[in-house]
TITI-106736 format. One record per residue (C-alpha): residue in three letters; x, z, y. Coordinates in pm, whole numbers, padded with zeros to 5 digits, always signed. Layout:
BEGIN
ALAXZY
...
END
This chain:
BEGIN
UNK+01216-00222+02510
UNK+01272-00468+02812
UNK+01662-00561+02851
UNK+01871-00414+03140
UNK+02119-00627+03362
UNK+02352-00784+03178
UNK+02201-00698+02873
UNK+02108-01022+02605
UNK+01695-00926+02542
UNK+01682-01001+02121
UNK+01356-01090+02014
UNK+01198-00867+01781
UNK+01166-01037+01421
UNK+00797-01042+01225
UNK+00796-00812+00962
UNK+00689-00950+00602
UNK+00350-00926+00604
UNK+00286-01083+00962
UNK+00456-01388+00839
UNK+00208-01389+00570
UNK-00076-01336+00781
UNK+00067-01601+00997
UNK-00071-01873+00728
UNK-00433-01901+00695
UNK-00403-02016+00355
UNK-00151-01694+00225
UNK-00420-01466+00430
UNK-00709-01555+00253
UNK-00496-01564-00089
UNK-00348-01228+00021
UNK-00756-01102+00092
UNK-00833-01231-00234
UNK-00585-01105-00466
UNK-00660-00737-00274
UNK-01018-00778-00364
UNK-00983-00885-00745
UNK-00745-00612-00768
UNK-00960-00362-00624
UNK-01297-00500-00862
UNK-01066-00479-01152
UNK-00987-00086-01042
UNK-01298+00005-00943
UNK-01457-00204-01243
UNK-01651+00078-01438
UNK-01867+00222-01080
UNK-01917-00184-00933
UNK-02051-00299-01267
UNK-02443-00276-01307
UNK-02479-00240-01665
UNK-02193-00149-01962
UNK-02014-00453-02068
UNK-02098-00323-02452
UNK-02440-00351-02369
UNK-02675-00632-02522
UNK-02954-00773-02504
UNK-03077-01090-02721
UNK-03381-01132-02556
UNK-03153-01189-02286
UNK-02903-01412-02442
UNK-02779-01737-02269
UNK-03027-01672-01954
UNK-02896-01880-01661
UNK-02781-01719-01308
UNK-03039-01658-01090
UNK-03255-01479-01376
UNK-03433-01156-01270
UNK-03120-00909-01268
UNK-02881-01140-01402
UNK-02728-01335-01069
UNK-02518-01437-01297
UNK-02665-01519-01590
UNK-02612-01344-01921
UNK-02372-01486-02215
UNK-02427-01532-02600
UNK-02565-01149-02657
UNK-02766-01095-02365
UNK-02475-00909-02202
UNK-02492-00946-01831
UNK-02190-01146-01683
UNK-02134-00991-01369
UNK-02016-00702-01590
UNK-01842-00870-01860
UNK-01608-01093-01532
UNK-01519-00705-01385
UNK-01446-00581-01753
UNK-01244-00899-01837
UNK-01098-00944-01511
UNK-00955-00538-01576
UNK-00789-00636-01874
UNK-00660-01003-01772
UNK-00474-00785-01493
UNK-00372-00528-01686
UNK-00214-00777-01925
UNK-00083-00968-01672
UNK+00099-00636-01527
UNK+00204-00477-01890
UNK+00389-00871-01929
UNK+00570-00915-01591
UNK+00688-00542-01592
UNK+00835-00571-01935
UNK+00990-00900-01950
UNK+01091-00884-01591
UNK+01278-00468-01628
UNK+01433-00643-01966
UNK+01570-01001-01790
UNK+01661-00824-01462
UNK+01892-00558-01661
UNK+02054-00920-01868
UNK+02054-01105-01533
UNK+02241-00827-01369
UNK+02491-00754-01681
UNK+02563-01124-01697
UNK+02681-01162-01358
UNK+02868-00783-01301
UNK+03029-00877-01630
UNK+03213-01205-01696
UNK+03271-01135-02063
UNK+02934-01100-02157
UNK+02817-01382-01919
UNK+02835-01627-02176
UNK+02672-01518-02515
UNK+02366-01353-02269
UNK+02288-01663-02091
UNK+02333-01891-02454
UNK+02036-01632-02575
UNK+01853-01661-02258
UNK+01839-02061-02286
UNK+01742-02014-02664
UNK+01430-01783-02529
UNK+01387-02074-02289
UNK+01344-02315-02539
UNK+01030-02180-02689
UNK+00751-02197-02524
UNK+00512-01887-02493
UNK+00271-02035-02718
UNK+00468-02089-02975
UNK+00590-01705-02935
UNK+00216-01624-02892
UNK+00112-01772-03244
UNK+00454-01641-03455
UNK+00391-01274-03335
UNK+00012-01293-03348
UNK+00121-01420-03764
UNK+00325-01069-03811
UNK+00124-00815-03610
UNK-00222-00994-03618
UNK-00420-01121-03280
UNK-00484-00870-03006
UNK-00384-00782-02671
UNK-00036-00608-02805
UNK+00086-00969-02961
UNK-00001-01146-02640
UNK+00169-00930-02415
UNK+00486-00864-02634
UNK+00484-01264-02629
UNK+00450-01273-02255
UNK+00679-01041-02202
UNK+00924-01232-02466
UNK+00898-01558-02265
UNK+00933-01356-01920
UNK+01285-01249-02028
UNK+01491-01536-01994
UNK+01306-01677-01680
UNK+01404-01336-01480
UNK+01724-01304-01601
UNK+01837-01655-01504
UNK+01705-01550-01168
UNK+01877-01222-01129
UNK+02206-01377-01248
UNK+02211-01634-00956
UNK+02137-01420-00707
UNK+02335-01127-00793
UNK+02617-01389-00795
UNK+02582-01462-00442
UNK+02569-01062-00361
UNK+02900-01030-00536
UNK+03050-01233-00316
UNK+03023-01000-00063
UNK+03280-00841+00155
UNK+03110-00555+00094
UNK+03095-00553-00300
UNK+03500-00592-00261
UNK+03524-00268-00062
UNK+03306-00059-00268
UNK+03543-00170-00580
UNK+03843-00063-00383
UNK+03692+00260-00270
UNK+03666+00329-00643
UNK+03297+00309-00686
UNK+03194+00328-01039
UNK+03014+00026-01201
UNK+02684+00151-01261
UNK+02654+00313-00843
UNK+02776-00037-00744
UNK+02482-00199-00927
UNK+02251+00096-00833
UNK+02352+00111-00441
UNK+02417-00210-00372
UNK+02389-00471-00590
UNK+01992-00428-00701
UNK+01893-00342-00342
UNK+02037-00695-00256
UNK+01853-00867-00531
UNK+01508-00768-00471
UNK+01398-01043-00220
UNK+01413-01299-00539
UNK+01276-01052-00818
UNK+00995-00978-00628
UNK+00879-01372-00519
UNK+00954-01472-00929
UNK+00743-01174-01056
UNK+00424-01247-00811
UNK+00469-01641-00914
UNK+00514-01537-01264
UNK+00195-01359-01280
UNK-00013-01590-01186
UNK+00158-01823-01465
UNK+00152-01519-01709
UNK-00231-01466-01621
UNK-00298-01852-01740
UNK-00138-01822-02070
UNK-00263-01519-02129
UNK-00571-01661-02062
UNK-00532-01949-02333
UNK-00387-01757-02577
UNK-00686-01540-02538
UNK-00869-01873-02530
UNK-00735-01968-02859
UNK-00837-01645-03025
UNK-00488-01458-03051
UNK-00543-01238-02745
UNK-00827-01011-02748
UNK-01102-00949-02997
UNK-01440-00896-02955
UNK-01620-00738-02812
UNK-01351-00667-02560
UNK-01385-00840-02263
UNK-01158-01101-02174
UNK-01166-01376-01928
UNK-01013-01654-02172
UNK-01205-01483-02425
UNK-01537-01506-02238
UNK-01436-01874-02219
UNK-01403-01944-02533
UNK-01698-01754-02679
UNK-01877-02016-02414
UNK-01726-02359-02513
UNK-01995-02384-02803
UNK-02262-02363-02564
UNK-02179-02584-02294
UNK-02452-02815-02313
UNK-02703-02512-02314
UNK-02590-02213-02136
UNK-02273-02432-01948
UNK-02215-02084-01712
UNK-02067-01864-01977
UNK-01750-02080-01993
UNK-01751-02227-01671
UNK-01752-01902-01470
UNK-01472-01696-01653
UNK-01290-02027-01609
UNK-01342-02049-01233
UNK-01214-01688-01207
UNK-00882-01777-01415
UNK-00862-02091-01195
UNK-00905-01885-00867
UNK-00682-01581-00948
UNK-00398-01824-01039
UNK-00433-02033-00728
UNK-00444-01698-00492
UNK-00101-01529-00678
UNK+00112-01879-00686
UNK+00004-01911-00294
UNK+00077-01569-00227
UNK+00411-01609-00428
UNK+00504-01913-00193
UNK+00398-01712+00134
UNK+00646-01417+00010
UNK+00933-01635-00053
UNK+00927-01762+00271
UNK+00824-01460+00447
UNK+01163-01314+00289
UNK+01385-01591+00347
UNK+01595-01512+00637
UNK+01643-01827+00764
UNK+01286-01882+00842
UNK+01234-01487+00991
UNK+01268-01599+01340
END
C-alpha cells in the first residue's frame, strides 16, 4: 500500500522463510533437509528392493554393479534401500529424542523461571543431567533395558532435558520482565493462562532454533551409539549401524561404511545450518 501525504511509508519486513532463502547456503540446507525428510517418508514406494532382502551372491559388490548404483553391503542387500530404511529410522529417532527431552526441559525451564522457589533445586538437577554426557547415559540404560532403539532414545531424550530447560529458563526470564506479564498478574490472571497465553507464545523463537540445532547433534550421537552397537539391532536398518557393520570391511568393500557415514555427515551439516539460518531469521534485530 503506497503512503499518502504526510503519511511515514514503513517498509514491509521479510517473513521467516525469505530470510532463509535469502542465504544460499540455508537454501540449499533448507532443500536438503526437505528432501531427506521426504525419502525417509516416502521410504517403502522409492526403495527398489526390501531392505530384509539378501542376496550373498551379491554381497560386498561395489557401486556401479548391474542394479546396485550403490553397491550392496555384507549380505548382498542393496544399499540404496538399506540408506532410505536407515535414514527412516535415524529420523524417527532423532524426532522421538528432541520431542521428549525438549516437552520435559521446556515444562522445568518454564517452572524454574514462573517460580522462584523451585528455581533453585530444578536448575542444581539440570546441571547434574549436564554433567553426564549422553554416552555415558547411552551405555548405563542400554546395561538395564538391553541395546535397542528404546535405550538410545530414552538416553537422548535424558541428555536433551537439561539443555532445553536451561534455554527456556533464560528466555522466559526476559518475557517476565514484561510490562505486559505485570498487567496480566494484576488483572488476576491465573498462573497456568499466564504461562499458556503469554508466556510460551513468547518463548518459542528460542525453543524452536535449540530443537532444529539439537537434532542435528541428537542425529550424530544417535548415530554412534548406534555405531557402538547399543542402538539398533540387526537386521534393522540404521545409518550408524550400517556403519559399523562396514568398518570390518574397509579395505574390501570401503562403500558400506563410507556411504552411511557421508549421509550422517551431510544430514548434520544441513540441520546445524538450517538451525543458524532460523535463529537469525527470528532475531528481531536483524528482520529489517
Amino acid at each position: 500500500m503506497s503512503a499518502t501525504a504526510g503519511e511515514i511509508a514503513i517498509p514491509k519486513r521479510p517473513g521467516v522463510l525469505a530470510l532463509i532463502l535469502r542465504d544460499p547456503a540455508a537454501a540449499v540446507a533448507a532443500a536438503f533437509a526437505l528432501a531427506i525428510v521426504l525419502a525417509a517418508v516416502f521410504a517403502p514406494w522409492l526403495a527398489p528392493t526390501d531392505p530384509f532382502d539378501n542376496d550373498l551372491a551379491k554381497a560386498m559388490q561395489p557401486p556401479g554393479s548391474e542394479g546396485l548404483p550403490l553397491g550392496a553391503d555384507t549380505q548382498g542387500r542393496d544399499m540404496i534401500t538399506r540408506l532410505l530404511f536407515g535414514l527412516r529410522v535415524t529420523l524417527l529417532m532423532g524426532v522421538a529424542a528432541v520431542a521428549a527431552g525438549g516437552s520435559v526441559g521446556a515444562l522445568l525451564g518454564f517452572a524454574a523461571a514462573f517460580y522462584k522457589k523451585i528455581d533453585g533445586f530444578i536448575m542444581r538437577l539440570m546441571d547434574v543431567l549436564l554433567s553426564f554426557p549422553a554416552i555415558l547415559f547411552g551405555l548405563a540404560i542400554a546395561a538395564i533395558f538391553g541395546p535397542g532403539l528404546f535405550s538410545v532414545v530414552l538416553a537422548l531424550s535424558i541428555a536433551t532435558v537439561p539443555l532445553m530447560a536451561r534455554i527456556v529458563r533464560g528466555a522466559a526470564l526476559v518475557v517476565m520482565q514484561q510490562d505486559y506479564i505485570e498487567a496480566a498478574r494484576a488483572q488476576g490472571m491465573s498462573d497456568a493462562r499466564l504461562i499458556r497465553r503469554h508466556l510460551a507464545p513468547n518463548c518459542l523463537s528460542p525453543i524452536f532454533v535449540f530443537a532444529t540445532l539439537r537434532f542435528g547433534q541428537v542425529i550424530l550421537l544417535g548415530s554412534a551409539l548406534s555405531f557402538l552397537g547399543l542402538g539398533a539391532q540387526p537386521p534393522t536398518a540404521e545409518l550408524g549401524a550400517m556403519a559399523s557393520e562396514g568398518r570390518n570391511f574397509l579395505f574390501f568393500a570401503p562403500h558400506i561404511a563410507v556411504i552411511p557415514s557421508l549421509v550422517i555427515f551431510a544430514v548434520v551439516l544441513a540441520f546445524n545450518v538450517l538451525g543458524d539460518a532460523l535463529r537469525d531469521a527470528l532475531d528481531p534485530r536483524l528482520r529489517v
